[in-house]
Each structure stands twice: as C-alpha cells, then as structure tokens.
C-alpha positions as CSV (number, residue, x, y, z in Angstrom):
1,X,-43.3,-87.5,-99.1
2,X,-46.6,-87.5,-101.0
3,X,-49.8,-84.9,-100.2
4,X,-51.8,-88.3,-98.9
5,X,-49.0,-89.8,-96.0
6,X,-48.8,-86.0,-94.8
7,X,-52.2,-85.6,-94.3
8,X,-52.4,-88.9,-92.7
9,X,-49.7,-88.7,-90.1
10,X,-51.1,-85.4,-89.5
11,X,-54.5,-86.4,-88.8
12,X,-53.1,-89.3,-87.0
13,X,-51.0,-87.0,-84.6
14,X,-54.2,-84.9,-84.3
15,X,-56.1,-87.8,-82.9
16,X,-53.8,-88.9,-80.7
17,X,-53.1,-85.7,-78.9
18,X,-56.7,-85.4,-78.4
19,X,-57.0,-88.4,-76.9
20,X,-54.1,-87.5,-74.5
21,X,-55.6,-84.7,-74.0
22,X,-59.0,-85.8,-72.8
23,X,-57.5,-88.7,-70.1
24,X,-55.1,-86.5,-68.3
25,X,-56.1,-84.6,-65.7
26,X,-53.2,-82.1,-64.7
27,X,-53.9,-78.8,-66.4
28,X,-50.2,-77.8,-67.0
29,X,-50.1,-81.4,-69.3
30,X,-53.7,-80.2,-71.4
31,X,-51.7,-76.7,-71.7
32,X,-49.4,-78.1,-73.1
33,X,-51.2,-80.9,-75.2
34,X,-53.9,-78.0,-76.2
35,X,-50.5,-76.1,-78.1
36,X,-49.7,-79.4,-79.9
37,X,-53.0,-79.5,-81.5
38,X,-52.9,-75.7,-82.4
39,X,-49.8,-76.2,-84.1
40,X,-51.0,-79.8,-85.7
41,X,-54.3,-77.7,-86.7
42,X,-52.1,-75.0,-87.8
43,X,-49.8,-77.3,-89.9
44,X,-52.7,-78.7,-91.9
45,X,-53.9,-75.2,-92.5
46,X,-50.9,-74.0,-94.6
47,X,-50.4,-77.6,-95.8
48,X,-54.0,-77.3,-97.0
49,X,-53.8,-73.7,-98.6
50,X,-50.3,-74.6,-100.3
51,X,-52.4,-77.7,-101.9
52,X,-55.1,-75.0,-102.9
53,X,-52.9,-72.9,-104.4
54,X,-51.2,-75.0,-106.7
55,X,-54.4,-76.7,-107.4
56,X,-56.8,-74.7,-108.0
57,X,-60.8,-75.8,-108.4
58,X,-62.6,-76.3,-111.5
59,X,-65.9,-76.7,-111.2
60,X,-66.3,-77.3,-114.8
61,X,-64.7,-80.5,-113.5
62,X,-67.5,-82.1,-112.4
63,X,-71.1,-82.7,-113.6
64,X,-74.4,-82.2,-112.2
65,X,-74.7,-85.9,-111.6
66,X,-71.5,-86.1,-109.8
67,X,-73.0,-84.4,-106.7
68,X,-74.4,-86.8,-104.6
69,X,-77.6,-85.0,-102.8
C-alpha cells in the first residue's frame, strides 16, 4: 500500500471516530472511542517516524524563495 492511501485512511478513521465520539453520550462508548483515537494517533506516530527515518530532511533541498512567509 503506498505512504499517501495509509495516511489517508488513517486520517479518515481519525475523523470519524471523533465524530462518533462527540454525538454519543454514554461514557463507557467515548471510553471506548477515546482508545481508538489513541491508537489511530499512535499509529500515525510510528508510521510518521518510520517515513522520517528512511527519509531524512535536507534543507539544502529547498531555497530561500521556496518558503512561503
């Protein structure tokens, strides 16, 4: 699966279990919506730091009139 559709689906997940999150109204339901985003949240943290690692920045990459401000 490529870097892009991971990232996607799991910001897409995210969203949605926030959104579940913030309707219902039973606490045992946020508990257990509130462990799905930790571990959604978690997911994209090593997912990110693996991405880091094997990519590692360059700023010699870019120019000053890439920055935008």
């Amino acid at each position: 699966m490529e870097p892009d559709k991971i990232m996607d689906s799991l910001s897409k997940e995210l969203n949605s279990a926030l959104k579940a999150m913030s309707k219902t109204k039973n606490l045992n339901e946020k508990e257990v919506y509130s462990r799905i985003i930790k571990n959604l949240c978690e997911s994209q943290g090593v997912f990110l730091k693996l991405m880091s690692d094997m990519i590692p920045f360059d700023d010699d990459d870019f120019e000053e009139e890439d920055i935008p401000f």
